[in-house]
Phi, psi and omega in degrees: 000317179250053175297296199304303185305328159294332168285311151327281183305327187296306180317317175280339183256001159089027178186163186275165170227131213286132190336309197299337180305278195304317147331320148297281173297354146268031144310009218240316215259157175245152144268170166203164189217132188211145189270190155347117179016084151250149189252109169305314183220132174286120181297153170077349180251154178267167198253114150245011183227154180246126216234141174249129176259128173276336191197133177114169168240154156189144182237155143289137182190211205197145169244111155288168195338311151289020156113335170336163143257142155237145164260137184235338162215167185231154178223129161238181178328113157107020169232147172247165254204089177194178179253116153220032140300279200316303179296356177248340186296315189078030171238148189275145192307147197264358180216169163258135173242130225213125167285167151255340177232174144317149171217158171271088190254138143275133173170139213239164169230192194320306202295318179289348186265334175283321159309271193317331175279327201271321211260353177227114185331299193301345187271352166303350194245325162297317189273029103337281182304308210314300200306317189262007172291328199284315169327295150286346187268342156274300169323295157340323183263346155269338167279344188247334183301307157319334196231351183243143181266151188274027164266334180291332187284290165328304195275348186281288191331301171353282191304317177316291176254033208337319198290323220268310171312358186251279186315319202285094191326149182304303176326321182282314179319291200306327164281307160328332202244346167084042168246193164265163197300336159289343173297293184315298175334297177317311193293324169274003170274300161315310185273353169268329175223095198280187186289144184290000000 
């Protein structure tokens, strides 16, 4: 069960870490196995849990005024998952995170993710990089919505996130990148069959 998640760390931190370590700490975690579109998390509710997926998709995002949905992250096997203002603020949330498929959840809440920091160096240093990886990778994403057209948006996320373009419904990619799902459709139509 925490096979993938030992793997995730050794990988993110560029070294190994001794088994009796890593074993304590998921000793820290709860599982769960939840179906098809579940709301992990509640817009407006607090975030209390910080969730590693073993098996499955699921994204986050906000619905505006009129009903819209935006995606703002996507999680498939071997990423994690939370709102986290509300989970590190103890203020209620700004997104919903929703499954797309059944999933396999790993996940912990403030007081064991603080345990976990005070008590084992390395996990203190993988959720750093985690942290400043997501960090850049919003900035970064925000920075290309704007300045970048949106086939150019597309085929780089494409490239990025190859596993996530199979899984993922169009519509939510297509919000994510912030065009609409006929933009996207054109775009992905244009590149399966190009012009001669």
């Amino acid at each position: 069960m925490y096979a993938l998640l030992k793997e995730n760390i050794c990988r993110t931190l560029g070294q190994s870490v001794p088994e009796e370590a890593l074993n304590a700490f998921c000793n820290l975690f709860f599982y769960k196995s939840v179906d098809k579109k579940t709301a992990l998390v509640e817009e407006n509710i607090v975030c209390k849990y910080l969730y590693f997926i073993i098996k499955g998709a699921c994204y986050s995002g906000y619905t505006n005024d009129d009903g819209d949905r935006f995606a703002v992250q996507f999680a498939i096997e071997d990423y994690w998952i939370t709102d986290h203002y509300s989970f590190f603020t103890g203020k209620r949330s700004i997104y919903r995170i929703e499954t797309l498929e059944p999933c396999e959840l790993l996940y912990f809440n403030r007081m064991h993710f603080d345990k976990a920091c005070d008590q084992f160096s390395f996990a203190d240093r993988y959720f750093r990089i985690l942290m400043q990886n997501a960090y850049i990778n919003m900035q970064y994403r925000l920075a290309t919505t704007n300045s970048k057209e949106a086939e150019q948006r597309y085929l780089e996320f494409k490239d990025r996130f190859p596993r996530f373009v199979q899984r993922i419904p169009q519509y939510l990619i297509a919000s994510y990148l912030g065009i609409t799902p006929q933009s996207l459709s054109r775009i992905r139509q244009k590149l399966a069959h190009p012009a001669s």
